[in-house]
Every structure is written in structure tokens, then in C-alpha cells.
C-alpha positions as CSV (number, residue, x, y, z in Angstrom):
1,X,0.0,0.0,0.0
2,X,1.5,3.5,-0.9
3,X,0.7,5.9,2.1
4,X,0.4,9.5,0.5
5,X,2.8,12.2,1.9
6,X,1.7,15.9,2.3
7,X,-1.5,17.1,1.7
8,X,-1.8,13.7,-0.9
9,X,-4.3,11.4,-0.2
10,X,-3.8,7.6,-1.3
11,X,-7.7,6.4,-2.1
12,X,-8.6,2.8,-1.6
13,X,-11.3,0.7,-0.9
14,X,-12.9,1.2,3.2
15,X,-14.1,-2.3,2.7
16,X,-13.3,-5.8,0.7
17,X,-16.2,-7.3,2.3
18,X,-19.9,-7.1,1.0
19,X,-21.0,-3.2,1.0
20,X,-24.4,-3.8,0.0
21,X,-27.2,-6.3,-0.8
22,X,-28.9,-4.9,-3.7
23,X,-32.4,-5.1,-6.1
24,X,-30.9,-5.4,-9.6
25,X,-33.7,-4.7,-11.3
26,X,-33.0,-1.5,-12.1
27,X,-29.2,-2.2,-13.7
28,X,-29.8,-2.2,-17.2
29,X,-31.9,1.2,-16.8
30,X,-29.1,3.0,-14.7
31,X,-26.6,1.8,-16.9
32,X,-24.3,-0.8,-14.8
33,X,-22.3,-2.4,-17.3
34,X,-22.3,-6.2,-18.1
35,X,-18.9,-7.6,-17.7
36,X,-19.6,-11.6,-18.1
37,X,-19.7,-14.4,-16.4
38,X,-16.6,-15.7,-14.1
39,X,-15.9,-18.5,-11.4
40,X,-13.2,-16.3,-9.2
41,X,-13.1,-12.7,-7.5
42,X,-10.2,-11.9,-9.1
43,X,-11.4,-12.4,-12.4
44,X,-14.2,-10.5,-11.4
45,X,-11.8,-7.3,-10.3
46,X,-10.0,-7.3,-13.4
47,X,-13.0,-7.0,-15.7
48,X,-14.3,-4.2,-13.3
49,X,-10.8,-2.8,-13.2
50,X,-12.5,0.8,-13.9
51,X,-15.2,1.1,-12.1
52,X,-15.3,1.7,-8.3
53,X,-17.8,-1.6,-7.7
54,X,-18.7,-4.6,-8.8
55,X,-21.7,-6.4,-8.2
56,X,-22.2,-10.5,-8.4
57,X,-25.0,-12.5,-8.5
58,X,-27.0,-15.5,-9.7
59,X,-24.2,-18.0,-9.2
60,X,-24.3,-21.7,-10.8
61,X,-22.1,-24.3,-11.0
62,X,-20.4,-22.6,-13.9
63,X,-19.8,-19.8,-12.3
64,X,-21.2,-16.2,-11.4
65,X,-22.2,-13.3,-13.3
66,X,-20.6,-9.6,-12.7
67,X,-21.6,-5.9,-13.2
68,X,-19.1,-3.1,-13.2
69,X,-20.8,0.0,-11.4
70,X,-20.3,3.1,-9.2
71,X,-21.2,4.3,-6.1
72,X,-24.7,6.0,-6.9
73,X,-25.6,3.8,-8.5
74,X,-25.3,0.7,-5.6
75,X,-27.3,3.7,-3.3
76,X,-29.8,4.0,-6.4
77,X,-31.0,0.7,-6.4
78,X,-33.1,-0.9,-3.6
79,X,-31.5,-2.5,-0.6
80,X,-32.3,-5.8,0.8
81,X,-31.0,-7.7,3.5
82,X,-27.3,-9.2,3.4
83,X,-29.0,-12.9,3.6
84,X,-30.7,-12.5,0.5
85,X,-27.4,-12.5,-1.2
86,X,-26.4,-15.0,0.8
87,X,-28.0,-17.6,-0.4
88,X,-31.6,-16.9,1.6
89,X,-33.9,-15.5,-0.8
90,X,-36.9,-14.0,1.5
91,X,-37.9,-10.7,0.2
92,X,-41.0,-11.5,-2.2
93,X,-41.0,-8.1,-4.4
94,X,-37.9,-10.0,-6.1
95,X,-38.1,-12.8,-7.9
96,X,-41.1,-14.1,-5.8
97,X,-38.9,-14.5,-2.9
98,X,-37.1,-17.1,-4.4
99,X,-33.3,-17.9,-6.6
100,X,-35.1,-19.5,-9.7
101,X,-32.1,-21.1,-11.5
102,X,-29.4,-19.1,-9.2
103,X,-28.7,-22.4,-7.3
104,X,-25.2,-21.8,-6.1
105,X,-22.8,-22.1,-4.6
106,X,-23.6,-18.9,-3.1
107,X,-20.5,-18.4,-1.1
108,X,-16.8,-18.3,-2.8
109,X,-13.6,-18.3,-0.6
110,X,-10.7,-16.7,-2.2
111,X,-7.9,-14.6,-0.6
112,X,-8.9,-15.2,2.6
113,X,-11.7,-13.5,2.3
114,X,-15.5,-15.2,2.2
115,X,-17.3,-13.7,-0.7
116,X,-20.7,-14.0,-1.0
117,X,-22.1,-14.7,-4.6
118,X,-25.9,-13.0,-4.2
119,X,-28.7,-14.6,-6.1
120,X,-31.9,-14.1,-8.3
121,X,-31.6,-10.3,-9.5
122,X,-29.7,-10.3,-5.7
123,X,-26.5,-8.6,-6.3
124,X,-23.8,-8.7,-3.8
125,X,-21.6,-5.2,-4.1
126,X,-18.0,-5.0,-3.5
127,X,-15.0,-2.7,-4.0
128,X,-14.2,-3.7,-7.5
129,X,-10.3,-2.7,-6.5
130,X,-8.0,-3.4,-3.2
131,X,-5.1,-1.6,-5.0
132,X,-4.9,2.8,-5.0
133,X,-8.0,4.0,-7.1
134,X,-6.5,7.6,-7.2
135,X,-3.6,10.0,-5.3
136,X,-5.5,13.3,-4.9
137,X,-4.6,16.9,-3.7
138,X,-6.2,16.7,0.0
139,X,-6.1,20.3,0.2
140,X,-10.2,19.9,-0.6
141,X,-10.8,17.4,2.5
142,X,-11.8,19.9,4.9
143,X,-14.1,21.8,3.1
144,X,-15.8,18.8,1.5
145,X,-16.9,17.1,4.6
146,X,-13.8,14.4,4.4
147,X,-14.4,12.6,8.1
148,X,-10.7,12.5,9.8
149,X,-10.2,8.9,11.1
150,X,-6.9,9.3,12.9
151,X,-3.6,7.9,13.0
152,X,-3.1,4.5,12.6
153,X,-0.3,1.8,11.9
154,X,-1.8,-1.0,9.6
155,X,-4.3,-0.8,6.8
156,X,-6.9,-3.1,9.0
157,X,-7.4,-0.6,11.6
158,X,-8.3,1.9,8.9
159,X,-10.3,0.1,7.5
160,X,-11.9,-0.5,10.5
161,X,-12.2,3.2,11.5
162,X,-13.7,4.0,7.8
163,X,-15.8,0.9,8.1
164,X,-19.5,2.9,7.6
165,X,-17.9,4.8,4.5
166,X,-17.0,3.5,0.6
167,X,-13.6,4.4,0.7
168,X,-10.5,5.7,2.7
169,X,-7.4,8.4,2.3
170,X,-4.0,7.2,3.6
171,X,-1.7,10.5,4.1
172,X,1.3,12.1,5.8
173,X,3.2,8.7,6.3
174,X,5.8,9.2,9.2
175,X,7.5,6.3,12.0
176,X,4.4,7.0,14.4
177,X,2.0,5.9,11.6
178,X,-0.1,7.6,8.9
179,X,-3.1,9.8,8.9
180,X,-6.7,8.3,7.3
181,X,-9.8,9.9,6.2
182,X,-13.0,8.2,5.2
183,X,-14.8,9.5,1.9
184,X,-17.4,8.7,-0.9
185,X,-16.4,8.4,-4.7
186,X,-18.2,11.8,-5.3
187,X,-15.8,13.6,-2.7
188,X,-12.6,11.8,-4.3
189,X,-14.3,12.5,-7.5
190,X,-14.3,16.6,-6.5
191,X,-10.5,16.2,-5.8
192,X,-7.6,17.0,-7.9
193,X,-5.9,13.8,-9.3
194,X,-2.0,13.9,-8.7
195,X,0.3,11.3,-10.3
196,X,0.8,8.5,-8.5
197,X,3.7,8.8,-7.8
198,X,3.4,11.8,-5.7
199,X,1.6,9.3,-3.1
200,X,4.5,7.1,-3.0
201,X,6.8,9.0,-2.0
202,X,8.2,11.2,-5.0
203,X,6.5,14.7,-4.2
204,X,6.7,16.9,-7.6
205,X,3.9,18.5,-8.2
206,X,4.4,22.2,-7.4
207,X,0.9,23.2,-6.6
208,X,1.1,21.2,-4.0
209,X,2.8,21.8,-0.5
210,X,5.7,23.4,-3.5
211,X,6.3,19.9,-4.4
212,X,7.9,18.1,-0.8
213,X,6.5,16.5,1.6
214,X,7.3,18.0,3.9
215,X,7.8,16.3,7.7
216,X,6.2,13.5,5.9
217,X,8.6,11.3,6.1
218,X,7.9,8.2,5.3
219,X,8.2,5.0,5.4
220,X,6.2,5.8,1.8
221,X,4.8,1.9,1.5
222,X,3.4,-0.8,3.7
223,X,3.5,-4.2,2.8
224,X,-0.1,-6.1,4.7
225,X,-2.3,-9.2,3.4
226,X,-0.2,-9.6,0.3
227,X,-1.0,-6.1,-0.7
């Protein structure tokens, strides 16, 4: 994980567990984009590379269908209860309250990580990426409502602390830890995009704190869960 320096914000995923159980009914009209059908996460994330989420549902034995989408639209389409996707179909308004020919396996362990597969027009929404989505100018974070976490040491207790939000801002790396902020994709969205490399520890940009990090010191990357 590259840990931002001054006034650069490193933006990943909060979460790489389920987000959301969702009503796909409406994912062709709000335009969530059809990516196939796969029988690993991983194959999943690459084919949503550019989106923020990904959404998977109606698994078979041949595998699980994925749909590349971003955050307004998971909050634009109806939510239903985590079980639903989990293999529990309840909820009557979809599908009758049943998986029709969605039969499983409805959960996939990959990467230490239980995913579940969602069902019947059940979509199960995830952070399409673990990697950096984006280094942004932070200078905006105040203003824009940016909720400051803390310091921290490992990338689990962020994510812990930005556990309620979408996404989280690693910053200002120095030996005591690094700073994290919890956002949404429209408030990284409203932030200037740096180069990455300006998060990992190669200030340049001259806009921006006149290109140094000031006591930002590093260490610029932390390795944790293979990442």
C-alpha cells in the first residue's frame, strides 16, 4: 500500500467485504455495465478494473455473473437484507422470494476472504479494487466534509475506522503511523488527481505543499495481506 505524503491522499477501498445487498432490477436502466460471467473474484476485479464496484449474483455451478458499477448507483437501487445475497432468498418483491435457477454455490472463498455470490436479481456489491484507485490533492478534504479517522499503523485498523464509509485516504506517512480519512467516490471525484507517484513517495507536483512533503517522512509503503 502506498501511504500518500503531504496534503496527498492515497484512495482505496474502506471495505473488501460485502458493502451492499442490492435489487438489480434496475441495472440495465441505470446503466451498470455487463462484464460476463466468471468463477473467481479476481477475475471479477480485473473485468471491473475501472469502475469503483462490482456487483455479483445468480451463481451456478459454472460460475457467477458480474456488473461493473459506481457508487450512486449501488445507493440507487433498492436495498435488501445481506441474507438475500447469501443464499436466503426472503424478500417477495424480487423474484417471488425465491433464486429461480441461481442455485449456487452462493458463497466463494478466495484470498482469505469469504465472498458472498448474491442470487436471483440479488446482487452482492463490492469494492471492485483493493489496489490505489486515485492520489489526490487533499487540500479539498476539509471543506468537502472528508471525516478525519486518525492515526493509525496497519491498513486493517483503517479500514476498521472507515468501516461505515465507501472508501478511505491514507496521508502524511511518518515512523508514528499515517493519517486516514473516510470518503465517498463523489468527494474523491471533487479532488484533484495527482500522479501516483506523488503518493509514494516522489512529491513533484508544485501546486502542492511546493512539491515536498514536507515532515512527511515516510516510510512511503506498507506491505499487509499480500498487498
Amino acid at each position: 500500500y502506498a501511504l500518500g505524503g503531504a496534503l496527498r491522499g492515497a484512495v482505496y477501498p474502506a471495505n473488501p467485504s460485502i458493502l451492499k445487498c442490492v435489487d438489480t432490477h434496475v441495472r440495465d436502466t441505470d446503466g451498470w455495465h455487463s462484464a460476463g460471467k466468471f468463477q473467481t473474484v479476481r477475475q471479477a476485479r480485473a473485468a471491473c478494473a475501472s469502475y469503483t464496484l462490482m456487483s455479483l449474483e445468480c451463481p451456478t455451478s459454472t460460475g457467477f455473473e458480474v456488473f461493473c458499477l459506481s457508487e450512486d448507483m449501488m445507493n440507487a437501487a433498492p436495498t435488501l437484507a445481506v441474507q438475500e445475497c447469501e443464499g436466503f432468498p426472503n424478500n417477495p418483491s424480487v423474484t417471488g422470494g425465491s433464486n429461480r435457477h441461481c442455485v449456487g454455490p452462493y458463497f466463494l472463498y478466495e484470498d482469505s476472504v469469504s465472498y458472498a455470490l448474491g442470487g436471483a436479481l440479488r446482487g452482492a456489491v463490492y469494492p471492485a479494487n483493493p489496489s490505489i484507485l486515485k492520489c489526490v490533492d487533499t487540500h479539498v478534504r476539509d471543506t468537502d466534509g472528508w471525516h478525519s479517522a486518525g492515526k493509525f499503523q496497519t491498513v486493517r485498523q483503517a479500514r476498521a475506522a472507515c468501516a461505515s464509509y465507501t472508501l478511505m485516504s491514507l496521508e502524511c506517512p511518518t515512523s508514528t503511523g499515517f493519517e486516514v480519512f473516510c470518503l465517498s467516490e463523489d468527494m474523491m471525484n471533487a479532488a484533484p488527481t495527482l500522479a501516483v507517484q506523488e503518493c509514494e513517495g516522489f512529491p513533484n507536483n508544485p501546486s502542492v505543499t511546493g512539491g515536498s512533503n514536507r515532515h512527511c517522512v515516510g516510510p512511503y509503503f506498507l506491505y499487509e495481506d499480500s498487498v
